[in-house]
C-alpha positions as CSV (number, residue, x, y, z in Angstrom):
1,X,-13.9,-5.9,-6.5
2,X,-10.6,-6.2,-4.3
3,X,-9.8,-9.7,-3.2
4,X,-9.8,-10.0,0.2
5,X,-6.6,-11.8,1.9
6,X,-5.9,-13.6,5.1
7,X,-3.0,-14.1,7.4
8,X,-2.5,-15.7,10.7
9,X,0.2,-14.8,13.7
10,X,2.8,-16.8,14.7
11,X,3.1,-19.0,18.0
12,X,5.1,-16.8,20.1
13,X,3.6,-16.5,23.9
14,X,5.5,-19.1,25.9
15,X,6.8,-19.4,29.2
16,X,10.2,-20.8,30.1
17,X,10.9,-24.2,28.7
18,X,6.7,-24.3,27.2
19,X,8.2,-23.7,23.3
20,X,6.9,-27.5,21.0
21,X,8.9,-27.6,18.3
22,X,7.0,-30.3,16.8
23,X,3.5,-28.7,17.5
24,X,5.2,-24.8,15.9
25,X,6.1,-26.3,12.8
26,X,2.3,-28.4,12.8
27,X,0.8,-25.1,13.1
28,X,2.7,-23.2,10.3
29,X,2.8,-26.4,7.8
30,X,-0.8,-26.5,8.3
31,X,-1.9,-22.6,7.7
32,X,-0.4,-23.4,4.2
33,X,-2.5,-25.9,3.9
34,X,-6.1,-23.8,5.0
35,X,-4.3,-21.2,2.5
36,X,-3.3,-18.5,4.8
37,X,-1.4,-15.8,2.5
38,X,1.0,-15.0,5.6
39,X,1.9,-15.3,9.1
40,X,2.9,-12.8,11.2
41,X,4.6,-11.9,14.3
42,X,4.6,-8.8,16.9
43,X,7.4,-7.4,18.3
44,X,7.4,-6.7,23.0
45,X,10.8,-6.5,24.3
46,X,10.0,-5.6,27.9
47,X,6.2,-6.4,29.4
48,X,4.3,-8.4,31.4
49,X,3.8,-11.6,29.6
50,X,6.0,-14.2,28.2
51,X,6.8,-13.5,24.1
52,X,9.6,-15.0,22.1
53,X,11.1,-12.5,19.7
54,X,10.3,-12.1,16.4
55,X,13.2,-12.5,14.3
56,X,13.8,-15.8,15.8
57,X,10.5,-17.5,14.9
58,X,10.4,-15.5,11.8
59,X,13.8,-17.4,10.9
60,X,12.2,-20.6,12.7
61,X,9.1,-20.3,10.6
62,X,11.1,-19.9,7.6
63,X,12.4,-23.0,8.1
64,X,8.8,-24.8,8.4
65,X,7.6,-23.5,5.7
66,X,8.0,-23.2,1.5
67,X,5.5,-20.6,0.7
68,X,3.9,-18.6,3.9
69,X,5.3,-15.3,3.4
70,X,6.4,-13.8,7.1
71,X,6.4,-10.5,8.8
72,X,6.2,-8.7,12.0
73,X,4.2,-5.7,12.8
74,X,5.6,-4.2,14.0
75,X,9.7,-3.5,15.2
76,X,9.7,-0.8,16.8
77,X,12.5,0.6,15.0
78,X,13.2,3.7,16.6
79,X,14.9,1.0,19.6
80,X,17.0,-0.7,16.7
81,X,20.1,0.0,15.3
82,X,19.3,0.5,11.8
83,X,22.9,-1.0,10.8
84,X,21.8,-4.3,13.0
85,X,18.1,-4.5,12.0
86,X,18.6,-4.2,8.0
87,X,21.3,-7.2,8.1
88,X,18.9,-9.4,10.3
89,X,16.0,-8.5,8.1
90,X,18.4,-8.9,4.3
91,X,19.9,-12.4,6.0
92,X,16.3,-13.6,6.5
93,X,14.9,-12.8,3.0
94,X,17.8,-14.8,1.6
95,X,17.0,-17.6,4.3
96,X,13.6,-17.2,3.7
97,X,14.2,-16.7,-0.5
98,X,12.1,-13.5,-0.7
99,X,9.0,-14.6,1.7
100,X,9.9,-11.5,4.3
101,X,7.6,-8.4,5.1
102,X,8.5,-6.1,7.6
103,X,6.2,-3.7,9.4
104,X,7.6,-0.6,11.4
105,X,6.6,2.4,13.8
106,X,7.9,4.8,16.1
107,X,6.5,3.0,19.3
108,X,5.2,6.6,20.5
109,X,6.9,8.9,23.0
110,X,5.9,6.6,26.0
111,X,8.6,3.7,25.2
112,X,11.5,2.9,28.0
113,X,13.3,4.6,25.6
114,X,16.7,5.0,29.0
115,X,16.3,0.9,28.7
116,X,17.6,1.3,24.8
117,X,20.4,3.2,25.8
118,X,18.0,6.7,24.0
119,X,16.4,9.5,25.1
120,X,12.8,10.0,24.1
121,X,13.6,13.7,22.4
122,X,13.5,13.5,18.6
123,X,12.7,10.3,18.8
124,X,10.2,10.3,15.2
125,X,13.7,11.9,14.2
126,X,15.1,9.2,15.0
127,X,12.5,6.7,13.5
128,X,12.3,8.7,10.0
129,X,16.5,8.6,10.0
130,X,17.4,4.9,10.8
131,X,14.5,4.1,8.2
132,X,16.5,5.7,5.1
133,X,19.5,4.3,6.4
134,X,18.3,0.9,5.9
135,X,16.7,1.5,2.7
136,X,20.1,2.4,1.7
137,X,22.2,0.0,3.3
138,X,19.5,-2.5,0.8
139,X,20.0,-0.7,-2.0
140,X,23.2,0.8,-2.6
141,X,26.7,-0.8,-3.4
142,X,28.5,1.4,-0.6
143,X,26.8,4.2,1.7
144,X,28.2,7.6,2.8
145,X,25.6,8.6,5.7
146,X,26.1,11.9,7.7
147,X,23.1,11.8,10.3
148,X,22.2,13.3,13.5
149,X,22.4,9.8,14.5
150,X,24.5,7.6,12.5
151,X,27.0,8.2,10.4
152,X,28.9,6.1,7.8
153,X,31.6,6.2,5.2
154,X,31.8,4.0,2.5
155,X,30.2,1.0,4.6
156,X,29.2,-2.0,2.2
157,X,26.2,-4.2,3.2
158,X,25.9,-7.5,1.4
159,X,23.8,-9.8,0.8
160,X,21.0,-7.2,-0.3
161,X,17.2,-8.7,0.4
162,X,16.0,-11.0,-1.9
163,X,13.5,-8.5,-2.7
164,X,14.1,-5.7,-4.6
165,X,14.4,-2.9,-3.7
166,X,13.7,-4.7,-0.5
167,X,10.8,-6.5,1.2
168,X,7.2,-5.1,1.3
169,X,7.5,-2.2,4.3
170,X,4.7,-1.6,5.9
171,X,3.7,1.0,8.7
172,X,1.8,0.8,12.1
173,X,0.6,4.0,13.8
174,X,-2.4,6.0,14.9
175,X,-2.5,9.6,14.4
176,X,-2.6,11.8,11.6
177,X,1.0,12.5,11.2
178,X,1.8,9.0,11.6
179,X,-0.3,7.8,8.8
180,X,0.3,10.8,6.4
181,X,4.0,9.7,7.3
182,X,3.3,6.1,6.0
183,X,2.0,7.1,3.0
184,X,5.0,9.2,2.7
185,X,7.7,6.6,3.2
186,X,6.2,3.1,3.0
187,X,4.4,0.7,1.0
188,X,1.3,0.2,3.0
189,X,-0.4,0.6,6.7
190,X,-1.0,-1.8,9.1
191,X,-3.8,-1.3,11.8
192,X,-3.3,-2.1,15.6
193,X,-4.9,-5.3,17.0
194,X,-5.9,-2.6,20.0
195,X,-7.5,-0.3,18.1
196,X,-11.2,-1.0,17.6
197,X,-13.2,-0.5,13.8
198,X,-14.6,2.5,14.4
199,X,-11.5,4.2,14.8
200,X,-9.5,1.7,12.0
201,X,-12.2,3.0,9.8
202,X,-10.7,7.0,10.6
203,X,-7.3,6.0,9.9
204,X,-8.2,4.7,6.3
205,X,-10.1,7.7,5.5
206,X,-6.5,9.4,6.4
207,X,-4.8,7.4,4.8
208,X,-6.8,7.5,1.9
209,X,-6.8,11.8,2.0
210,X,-3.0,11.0,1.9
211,X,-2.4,9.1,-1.0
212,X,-4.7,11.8,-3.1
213,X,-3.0,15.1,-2.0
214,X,0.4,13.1,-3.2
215,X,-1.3,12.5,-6.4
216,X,-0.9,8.2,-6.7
217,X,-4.1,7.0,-5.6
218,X,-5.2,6.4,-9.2
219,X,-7.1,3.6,-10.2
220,X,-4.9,2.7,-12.9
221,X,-2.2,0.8,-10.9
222,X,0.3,4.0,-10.3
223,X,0.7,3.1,-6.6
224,X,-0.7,0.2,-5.1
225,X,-0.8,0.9,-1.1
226,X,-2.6,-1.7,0.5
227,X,-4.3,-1.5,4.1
228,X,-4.3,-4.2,6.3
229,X,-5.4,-5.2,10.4
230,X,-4.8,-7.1,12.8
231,X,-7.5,-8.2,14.8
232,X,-7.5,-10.4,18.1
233,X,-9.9,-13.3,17.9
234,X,-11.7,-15.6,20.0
235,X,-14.5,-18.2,18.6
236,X,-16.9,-20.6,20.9
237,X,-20.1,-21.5,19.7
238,X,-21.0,-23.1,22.7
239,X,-20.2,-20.5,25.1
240,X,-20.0,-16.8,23.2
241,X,-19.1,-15.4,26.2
242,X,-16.5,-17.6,27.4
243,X,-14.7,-16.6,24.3
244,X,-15.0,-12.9,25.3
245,X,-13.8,-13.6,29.0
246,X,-11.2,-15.7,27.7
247,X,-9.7,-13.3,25.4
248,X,-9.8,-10.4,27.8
249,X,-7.7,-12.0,30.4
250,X,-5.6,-13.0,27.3
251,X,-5.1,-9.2,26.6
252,X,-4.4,-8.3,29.7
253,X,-1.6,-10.3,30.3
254,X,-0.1,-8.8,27.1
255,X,-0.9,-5.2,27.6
256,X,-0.7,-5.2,31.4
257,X,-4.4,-3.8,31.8
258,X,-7.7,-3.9,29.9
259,X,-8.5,-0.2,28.8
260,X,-11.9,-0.4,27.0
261,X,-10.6,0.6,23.8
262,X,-8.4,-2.7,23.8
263,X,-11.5,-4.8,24.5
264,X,-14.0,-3.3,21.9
265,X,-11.1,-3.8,19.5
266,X,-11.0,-7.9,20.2
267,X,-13.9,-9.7,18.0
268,X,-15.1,-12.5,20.5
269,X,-18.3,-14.8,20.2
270,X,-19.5,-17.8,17.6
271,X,-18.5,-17.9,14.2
272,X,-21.4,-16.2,13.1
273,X,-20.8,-13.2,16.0
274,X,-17.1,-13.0,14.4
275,X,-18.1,-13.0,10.7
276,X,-20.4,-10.2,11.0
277,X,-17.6,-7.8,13.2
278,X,-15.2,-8.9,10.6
279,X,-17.3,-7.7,7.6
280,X,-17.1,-4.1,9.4
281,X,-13.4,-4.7,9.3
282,X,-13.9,-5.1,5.5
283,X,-16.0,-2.5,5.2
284,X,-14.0,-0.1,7.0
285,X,-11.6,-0.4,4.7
286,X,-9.1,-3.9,5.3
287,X,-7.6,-5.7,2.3
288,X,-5.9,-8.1,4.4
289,X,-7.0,-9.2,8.0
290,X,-4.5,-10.7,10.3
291,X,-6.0,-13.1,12.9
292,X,-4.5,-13.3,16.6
293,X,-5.8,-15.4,18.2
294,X,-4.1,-15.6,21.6
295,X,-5.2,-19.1,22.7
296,X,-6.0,-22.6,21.2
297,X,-4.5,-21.3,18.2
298,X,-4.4,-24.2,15.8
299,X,-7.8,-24.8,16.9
300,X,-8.7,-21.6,15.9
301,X,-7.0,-21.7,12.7
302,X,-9.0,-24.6,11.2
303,X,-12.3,-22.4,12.9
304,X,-11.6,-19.5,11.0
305,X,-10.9,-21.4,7.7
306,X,-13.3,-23.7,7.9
307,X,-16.4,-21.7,9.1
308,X,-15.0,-17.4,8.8
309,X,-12.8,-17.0,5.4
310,X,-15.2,-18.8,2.9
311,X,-18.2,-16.0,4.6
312,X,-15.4,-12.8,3.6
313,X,-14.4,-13.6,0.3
């Protein structure tokens, strides 16, 4: 039976001059301690709530912490200079000594791609090109690159990740192609915190197709590609739906509006409510579940290991 695994995401909705130094490194120090696997951070340049990005408390939480690996899921790296992003992302593994996992995805056609200096044409072109550019800007001495987008000559990159060949990459996305394309190109998929069980549970099945038509879905270790979600949170056992109302307006104010989808994706209620929508998680097909909750969130980390994780394992 596959052991199940448990992260938590990192502090990073603030408003101006609102970031505790004191109280971020509490909360990270601690989800060692409650044995959180990892923490995890989400990347929103432009929108309509208040979000620190997430290389800097990435390289903040590396500080706090000894053992918590760290990621993001996801950069959307399609807006990134690939040249820029695999530095940043080698520096931190060293800083972090080999703790770093990085999620990435196209973003979709509907990104302010004109505020990134892009058009949106080509842009999975894009995505799919900067993406072997880092990989060999990690892995190789010097690279020769002669893209439709970048182009190099002998450029040296050092120091390489910790991590070799380089940290854990994971992919985000929803349709077919996207998924198919993870399977192609990374080491496992990461589920969206908007998109409910029901249709998590399709993208596995995908997924799963995937990994058989390439021939390395064996179950004798040939290619391990694990499958992971994030899923927004909210627990109250006093008031079940206080916890529902509070993480709604807590969605809104970080996707701008409340389509249905969004809200059937959030598990909200008591504990109990929240272990028995999390089991469907499982079921549908999570190895590792990454809670979000969006407020009261070391409150809601002792919750969750005290009264959720022991009822999934």
């Amino acid at each position: 039976m596959r052991r199940m695994r448990f992260a938590i995401a990192i502090p990073q909705f603030y408003s101006d001059g609102e970031f505790d130094p004191a109280a971020f490194r509490s909360y990270l120090t601690r989800a060692e301690e409650l044995g959180f696997e990892s923490a995890w951070a989400q990347e929103q340049v432009l929108g309509p709530d208040s979000q620190l990005a997430p290389l800097g408390v990435m390289t903040y939480a590396a500080a706090c912490t000894a053992r918590l690996r760290l990621g993001c899921v996801v950069f959307v790296s399609t807006l990134h200079s690939p040249v820029h992003l695999a530095k940043a992302l080698s520096t931190l593994d060293q800083l972090s000594q080999g703790r770093i996992e990085i999620g990435v995805g196209t973003g979709g056609r509907f990104r302010p791609f004109a505020a990134f200096g892009m058009q949106p044409s080509r842009y999975v072109a894009r995505f799919t090109e900067g993406l072997a550019l880092m990989k060999m800007l990690w892995t190789q001495p010097t690279v020769t690159f002669d893209g439709e987008f970048w182009q190099l000559k002998d450029a040296a990159m050092a120091p390489k990740p910790v991590q070799k060949p380089y940290p854990p990459l994971w992919f985000g996305g929803s349709g077919a192609s996207a998924l198919r394309r993870a399977v192609r190109l990374g080491d496992g998929f990461f589920g969206a915190g908007s998109s409910p069980t029901v249709k998590f549970a399709e993208q596995v099945q995908v997924v799963r197709q995937a990994l058989r038509d390439s021939g390395t879905s064996r179950p004798d270790g040939a290619r391990y590609f694990p499958i992971a979600k994030r899923v927004y949170i909210a627990i109250d056992d006093d008031d079940p739906g206080r916890a529902r109302r509070r993480i709604n307006a807590a969605l809104e104010r970080v996707y701008g509006a409340l389509p249905p989808s969004i809200e059937a994706a959030a598990i909200a209620g008591s504990a109990a409510d929240c272990v028995r929508e999390l089991r469907q998680v499982a079921d549908a097909g999570a190895e590792l579940i990454l809670f979000t909750p969006l407020f009261d969130q070391a409150e809601h980390a002792e919750r969750l290991a005290a009264d959720v994780l022991p009822q999934l394992r």
